[in-house]
Backbone bond lengths (Angstrom), bond angles and torsions (degrees), N, CA, C in turn:
res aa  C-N    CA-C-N  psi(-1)  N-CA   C-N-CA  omega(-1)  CA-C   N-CA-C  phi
1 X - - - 1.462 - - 1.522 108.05 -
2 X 1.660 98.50 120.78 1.767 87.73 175.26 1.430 104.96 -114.29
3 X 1.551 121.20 175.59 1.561 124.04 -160.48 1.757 93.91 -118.63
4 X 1.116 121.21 126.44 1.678 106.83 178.08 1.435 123.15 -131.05
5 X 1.096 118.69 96.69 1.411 125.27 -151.52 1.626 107.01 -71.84
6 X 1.554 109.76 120.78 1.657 121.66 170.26 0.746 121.45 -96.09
7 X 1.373 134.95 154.94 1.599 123.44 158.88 2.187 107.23 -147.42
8 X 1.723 86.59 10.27 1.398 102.38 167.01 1.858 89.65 87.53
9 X 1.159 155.66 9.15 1.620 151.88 -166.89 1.457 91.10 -86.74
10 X 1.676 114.13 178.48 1.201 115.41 170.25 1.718 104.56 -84.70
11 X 0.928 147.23 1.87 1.566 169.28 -59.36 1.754 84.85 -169.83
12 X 1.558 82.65 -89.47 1.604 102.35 169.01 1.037 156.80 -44.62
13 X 1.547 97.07 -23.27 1.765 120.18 -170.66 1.445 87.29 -104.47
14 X 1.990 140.82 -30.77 0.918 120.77 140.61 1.420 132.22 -27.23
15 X 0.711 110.58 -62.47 2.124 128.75 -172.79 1.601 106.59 -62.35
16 X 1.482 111.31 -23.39 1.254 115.05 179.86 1.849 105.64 -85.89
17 X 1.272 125.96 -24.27 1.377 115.98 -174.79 1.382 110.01 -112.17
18 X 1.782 119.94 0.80 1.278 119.65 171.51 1.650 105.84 -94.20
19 X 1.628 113.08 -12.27 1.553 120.59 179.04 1.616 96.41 -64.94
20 X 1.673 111.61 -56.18 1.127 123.27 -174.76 1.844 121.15 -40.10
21 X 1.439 111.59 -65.83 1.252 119.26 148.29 1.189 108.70 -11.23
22 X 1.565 120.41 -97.01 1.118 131.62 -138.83 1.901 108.41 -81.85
23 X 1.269 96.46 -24.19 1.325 94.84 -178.61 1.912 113.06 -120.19
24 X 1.465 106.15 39.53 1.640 98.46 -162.47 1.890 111.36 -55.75
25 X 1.287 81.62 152.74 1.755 98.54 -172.57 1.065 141.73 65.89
26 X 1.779 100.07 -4.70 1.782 121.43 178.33 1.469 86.36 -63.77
27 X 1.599 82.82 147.90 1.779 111.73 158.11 1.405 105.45 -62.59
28 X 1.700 123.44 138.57 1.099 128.57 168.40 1.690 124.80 -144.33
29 X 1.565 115.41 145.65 1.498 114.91 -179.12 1.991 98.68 -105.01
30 X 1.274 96.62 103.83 1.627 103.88 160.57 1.238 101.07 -65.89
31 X 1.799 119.26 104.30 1.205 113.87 157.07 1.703 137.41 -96.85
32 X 1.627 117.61 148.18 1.570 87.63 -158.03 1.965 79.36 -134.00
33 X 1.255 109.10 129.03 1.843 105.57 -176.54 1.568 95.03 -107.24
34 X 2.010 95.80 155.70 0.995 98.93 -175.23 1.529 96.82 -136.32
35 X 1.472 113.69 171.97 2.080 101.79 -166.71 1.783 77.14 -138.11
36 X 1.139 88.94 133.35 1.903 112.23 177.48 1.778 93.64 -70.12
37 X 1.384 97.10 146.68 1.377 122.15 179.36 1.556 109.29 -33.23
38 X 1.257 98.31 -76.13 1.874 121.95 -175.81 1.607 109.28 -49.28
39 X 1.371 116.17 -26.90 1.337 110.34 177.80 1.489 111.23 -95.44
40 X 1.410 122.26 -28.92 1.202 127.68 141.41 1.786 117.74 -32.17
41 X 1.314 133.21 -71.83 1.173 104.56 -147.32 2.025 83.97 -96.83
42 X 1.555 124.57 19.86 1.116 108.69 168.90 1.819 106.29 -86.69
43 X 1.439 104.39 -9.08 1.693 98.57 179.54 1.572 118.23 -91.82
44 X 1.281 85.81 -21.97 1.555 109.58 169.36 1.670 114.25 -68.73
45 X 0.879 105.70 -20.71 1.666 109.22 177.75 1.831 103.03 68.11
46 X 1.761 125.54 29.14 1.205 100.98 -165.52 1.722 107.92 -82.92
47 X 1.408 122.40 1.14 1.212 139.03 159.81 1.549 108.30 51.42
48 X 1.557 121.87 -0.64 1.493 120.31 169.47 1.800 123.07 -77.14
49 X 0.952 112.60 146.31 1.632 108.92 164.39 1.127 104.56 -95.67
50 X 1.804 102.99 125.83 1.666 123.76 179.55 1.506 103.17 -116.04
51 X 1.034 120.88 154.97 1.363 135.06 -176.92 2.021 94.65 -98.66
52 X 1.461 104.35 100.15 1.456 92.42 -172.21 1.471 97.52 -146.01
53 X 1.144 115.25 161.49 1.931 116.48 169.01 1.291 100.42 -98.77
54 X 1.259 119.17 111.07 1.395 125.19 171.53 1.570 118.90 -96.38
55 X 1.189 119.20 8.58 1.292 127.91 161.27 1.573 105.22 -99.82
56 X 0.752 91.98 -11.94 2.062 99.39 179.28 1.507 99.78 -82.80
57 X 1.368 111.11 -66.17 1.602 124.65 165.39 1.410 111.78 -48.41
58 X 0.831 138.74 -68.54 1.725 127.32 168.51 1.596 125.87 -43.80
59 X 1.055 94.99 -46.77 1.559 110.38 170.91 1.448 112.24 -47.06
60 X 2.023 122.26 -51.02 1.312 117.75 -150.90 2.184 78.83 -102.32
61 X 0.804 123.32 6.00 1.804 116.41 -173.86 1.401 90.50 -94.37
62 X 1.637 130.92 -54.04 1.261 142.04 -176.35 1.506 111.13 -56.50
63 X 1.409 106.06 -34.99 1.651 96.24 171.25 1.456 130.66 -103.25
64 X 1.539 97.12 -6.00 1.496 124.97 150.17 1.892 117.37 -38.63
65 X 1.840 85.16 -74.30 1.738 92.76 156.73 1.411 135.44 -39.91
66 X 1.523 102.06 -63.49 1.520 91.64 -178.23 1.392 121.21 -60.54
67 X 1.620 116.35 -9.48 1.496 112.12 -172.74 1.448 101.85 -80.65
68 X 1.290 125.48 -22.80 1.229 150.37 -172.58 1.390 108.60 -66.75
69 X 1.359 111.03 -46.54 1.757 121.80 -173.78 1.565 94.95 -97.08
70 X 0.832 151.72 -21.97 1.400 158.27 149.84 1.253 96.25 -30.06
71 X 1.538 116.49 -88.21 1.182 132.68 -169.83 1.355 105.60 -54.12
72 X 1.334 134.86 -48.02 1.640 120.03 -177.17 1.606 107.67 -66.68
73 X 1.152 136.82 -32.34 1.467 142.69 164.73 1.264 117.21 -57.67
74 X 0.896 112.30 -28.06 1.880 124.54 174.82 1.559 110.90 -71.25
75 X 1.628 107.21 -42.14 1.349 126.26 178.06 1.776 107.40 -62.98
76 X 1.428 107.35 -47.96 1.537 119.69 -157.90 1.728 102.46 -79.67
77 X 1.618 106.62 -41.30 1.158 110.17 145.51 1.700 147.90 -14.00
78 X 1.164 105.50 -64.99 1.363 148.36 162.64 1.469 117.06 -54.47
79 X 1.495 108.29 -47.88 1.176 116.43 171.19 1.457 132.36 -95.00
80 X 1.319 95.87 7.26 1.727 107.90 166.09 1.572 109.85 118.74
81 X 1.333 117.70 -19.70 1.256 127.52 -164.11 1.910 100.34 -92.44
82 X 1.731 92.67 129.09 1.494 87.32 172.33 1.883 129.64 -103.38
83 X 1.406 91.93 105.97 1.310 111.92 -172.09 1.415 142.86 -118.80
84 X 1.538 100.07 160.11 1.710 105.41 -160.06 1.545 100.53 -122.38
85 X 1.012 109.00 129.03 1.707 127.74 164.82 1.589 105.67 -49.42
86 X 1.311 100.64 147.58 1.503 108.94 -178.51 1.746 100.58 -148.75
87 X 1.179 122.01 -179.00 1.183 141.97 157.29 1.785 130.13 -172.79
88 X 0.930 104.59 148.18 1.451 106.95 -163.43 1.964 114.61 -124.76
89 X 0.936 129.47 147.06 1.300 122.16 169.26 1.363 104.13 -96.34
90 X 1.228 87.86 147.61 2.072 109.94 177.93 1.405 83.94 -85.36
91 X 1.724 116.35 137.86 1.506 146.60 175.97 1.487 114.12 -125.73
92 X 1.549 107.79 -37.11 1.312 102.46 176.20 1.872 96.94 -135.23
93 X 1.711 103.86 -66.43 1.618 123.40 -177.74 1.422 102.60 -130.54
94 X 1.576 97.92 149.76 1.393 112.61 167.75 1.419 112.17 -46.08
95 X 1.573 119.89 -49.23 1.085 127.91 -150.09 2.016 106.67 -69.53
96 X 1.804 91.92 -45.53 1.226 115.08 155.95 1.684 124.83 -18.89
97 X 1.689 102.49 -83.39 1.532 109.97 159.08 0.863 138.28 -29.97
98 X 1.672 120.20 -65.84 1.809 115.66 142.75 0.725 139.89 -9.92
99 X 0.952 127.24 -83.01 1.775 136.66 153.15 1.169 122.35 -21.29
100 X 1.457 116.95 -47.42 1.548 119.66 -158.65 1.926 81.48 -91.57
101 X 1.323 127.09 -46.17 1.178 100.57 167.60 1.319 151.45 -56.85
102 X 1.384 93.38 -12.67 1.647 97.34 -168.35 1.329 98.83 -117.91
103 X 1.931 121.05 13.04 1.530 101.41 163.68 1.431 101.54 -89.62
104 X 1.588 113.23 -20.69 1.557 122.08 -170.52 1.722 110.00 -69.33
105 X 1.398 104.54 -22.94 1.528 104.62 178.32 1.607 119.13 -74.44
106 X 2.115 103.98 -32.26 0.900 135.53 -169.13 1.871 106.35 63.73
107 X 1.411 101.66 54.60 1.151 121.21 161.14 1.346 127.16 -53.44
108 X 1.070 122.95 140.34 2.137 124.66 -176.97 1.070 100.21 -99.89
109 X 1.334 148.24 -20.79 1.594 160.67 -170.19 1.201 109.91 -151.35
110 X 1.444 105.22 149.30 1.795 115.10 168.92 1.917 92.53 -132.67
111 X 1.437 116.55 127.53 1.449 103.65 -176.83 1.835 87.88 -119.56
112 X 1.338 106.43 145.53 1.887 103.63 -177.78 1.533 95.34 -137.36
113 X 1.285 117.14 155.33 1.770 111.73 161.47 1.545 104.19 -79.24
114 X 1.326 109.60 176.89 1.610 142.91 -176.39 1.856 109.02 -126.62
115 X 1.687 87.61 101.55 1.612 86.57 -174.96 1.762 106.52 -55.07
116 X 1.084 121.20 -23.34 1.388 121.28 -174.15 1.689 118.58 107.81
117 X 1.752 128.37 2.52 1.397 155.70 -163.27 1.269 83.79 -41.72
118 X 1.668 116.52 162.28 1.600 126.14 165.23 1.827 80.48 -84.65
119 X 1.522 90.64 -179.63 1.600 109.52 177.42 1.387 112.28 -77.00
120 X 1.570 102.50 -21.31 2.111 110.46 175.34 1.666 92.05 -55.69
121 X 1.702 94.36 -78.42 1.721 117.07 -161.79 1.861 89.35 -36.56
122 X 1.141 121.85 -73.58 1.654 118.68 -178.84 1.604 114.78 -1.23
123 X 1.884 96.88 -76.43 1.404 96.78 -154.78 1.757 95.98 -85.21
124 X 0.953 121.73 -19.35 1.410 134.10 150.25 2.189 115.76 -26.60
125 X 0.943 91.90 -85.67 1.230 119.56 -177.06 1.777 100.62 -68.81
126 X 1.328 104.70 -66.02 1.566 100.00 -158.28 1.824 98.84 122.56
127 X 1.642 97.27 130.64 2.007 100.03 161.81 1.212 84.06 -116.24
128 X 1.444 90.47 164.32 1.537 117.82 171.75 1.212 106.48 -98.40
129 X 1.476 102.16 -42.08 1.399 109.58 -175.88 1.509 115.20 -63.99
130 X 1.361 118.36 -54.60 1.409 124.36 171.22 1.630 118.56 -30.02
131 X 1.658 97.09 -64.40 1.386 111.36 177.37 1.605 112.55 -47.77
132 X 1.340 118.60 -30.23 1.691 117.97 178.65 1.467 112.86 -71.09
133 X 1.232 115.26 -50.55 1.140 151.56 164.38 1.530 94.80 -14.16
134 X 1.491 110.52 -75.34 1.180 118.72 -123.32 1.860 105.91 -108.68
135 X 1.738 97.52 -11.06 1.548 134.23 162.40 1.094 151.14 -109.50
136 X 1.893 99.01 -12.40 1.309 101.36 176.19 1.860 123.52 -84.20
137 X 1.142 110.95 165.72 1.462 120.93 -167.13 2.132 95.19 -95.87
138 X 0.850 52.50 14.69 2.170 50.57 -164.49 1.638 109.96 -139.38
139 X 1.602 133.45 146.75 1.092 123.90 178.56 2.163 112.41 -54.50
140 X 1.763 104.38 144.46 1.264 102.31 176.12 1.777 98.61 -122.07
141 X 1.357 118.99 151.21 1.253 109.86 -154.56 1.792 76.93 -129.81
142 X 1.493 119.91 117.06 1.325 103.30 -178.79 1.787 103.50 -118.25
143 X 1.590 112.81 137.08 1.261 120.70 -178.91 1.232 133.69 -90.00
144 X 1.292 145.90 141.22 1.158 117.38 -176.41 1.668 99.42 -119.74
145 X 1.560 115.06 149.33 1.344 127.39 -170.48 1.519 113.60 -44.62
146 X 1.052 143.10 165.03 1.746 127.31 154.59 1.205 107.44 -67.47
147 X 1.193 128.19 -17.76 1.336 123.66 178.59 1.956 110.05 -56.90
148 X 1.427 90.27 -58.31 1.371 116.60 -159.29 1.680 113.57 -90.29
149 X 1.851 107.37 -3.19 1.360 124.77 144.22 1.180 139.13 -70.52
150 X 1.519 95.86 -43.62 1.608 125.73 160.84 1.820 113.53 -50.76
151 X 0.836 127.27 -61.87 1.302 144.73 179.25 1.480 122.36 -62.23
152 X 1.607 110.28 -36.07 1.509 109.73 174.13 1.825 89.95 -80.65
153 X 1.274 120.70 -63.78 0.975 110.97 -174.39 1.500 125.05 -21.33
154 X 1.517 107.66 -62.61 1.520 103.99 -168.13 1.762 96.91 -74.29
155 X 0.836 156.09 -17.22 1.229 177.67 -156.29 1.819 97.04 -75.27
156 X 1.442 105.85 -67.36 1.861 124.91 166.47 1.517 95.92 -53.77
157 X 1.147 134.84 -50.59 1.495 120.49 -155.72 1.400 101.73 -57.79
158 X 1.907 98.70 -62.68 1.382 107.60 -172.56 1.465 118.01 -49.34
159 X 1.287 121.85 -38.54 1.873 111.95 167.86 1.077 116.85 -84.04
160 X 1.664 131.29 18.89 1.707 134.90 152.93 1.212 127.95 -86.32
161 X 1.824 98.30 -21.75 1.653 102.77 178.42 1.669 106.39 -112.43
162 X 1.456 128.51 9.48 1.032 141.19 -171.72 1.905 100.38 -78.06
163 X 1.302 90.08 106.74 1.235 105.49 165.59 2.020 122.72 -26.34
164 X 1.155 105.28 126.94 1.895 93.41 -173.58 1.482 94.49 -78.86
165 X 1.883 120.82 176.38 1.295 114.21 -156.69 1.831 81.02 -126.81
């Protein structure tokens, strides 16, 4: 059983056909997390009181998700892998959720894409991937987009033919 983290990016739908590869015909949970409104704008620091339905807002993000894990299972599907939609709520971190899902699946792998972040934007921002990386109990196999393969790649060329100083 492998764990394959979505979030619908091209990132992901990478991670979904390199899972395939590497793991064809394994059972798999397309997982796709979602973070409730209120904890949203508490990370956000937007610190105002809004007059809002946040069960309304959770409600349409949560089914947002599952359309999300739908759709990445449809993909994994497709690609040989037999799979089930999942979704998870954010409690603390994405990276967090993961984990807690894929010890509950008792997953052997968790495979995620790599938006491609500099190492600033990273600790800046936050990886998910890093954070798996760097916590999980089980191998994490992290992908990077063709986009963002494409780009390191030519990226290596240019400092192979770069003149020494």
């Amino acid at each position: 059983m492998i764990l394959i983290g979505h979030d619908g990016s091209e990132d992901s739908k990478a991670a979904i056909e390199q899972a395939a590869k590497l793991f064809p015909g394994q059972q798999a949970i397309v997982l796709t997390v979602w973070q409730r409104f209120i904890d949203t704008m508490a990370r956000a620091g937007a610190g105002m009181a809004i007059a809002l339905d946040l069960d309304e807002m959770d409600s349409a993000t949560e089914k947002s998700a599952a359309e999300a894990a739908q759709a990445g299972a449809e993909l994994a599907r497709q690609a040989g892998l037999d799979a089930t939609p999942q979704t998870a709520v954010v409690t603390t971190t994405v990276g967090e959720a993961i984990l807690g899902a894929a010890a509950q699946a008792h997953a052997d792998a968790i495979v995620c894409g790599s938006h491609g972040r500099s190492e600033l934007r990273s600790l800046m921002l936050g990886s998910v991937s890093r954070q798996l990386l760097h916590h999980a109990e089980i191998p994490v196999v992290v992908v990077p987009s063709p986009a963002v393969a494409t780009a390191r790649a030519e990226r290596r060329r240019r400092m192979e033919h770069k003149p020494a100083a």
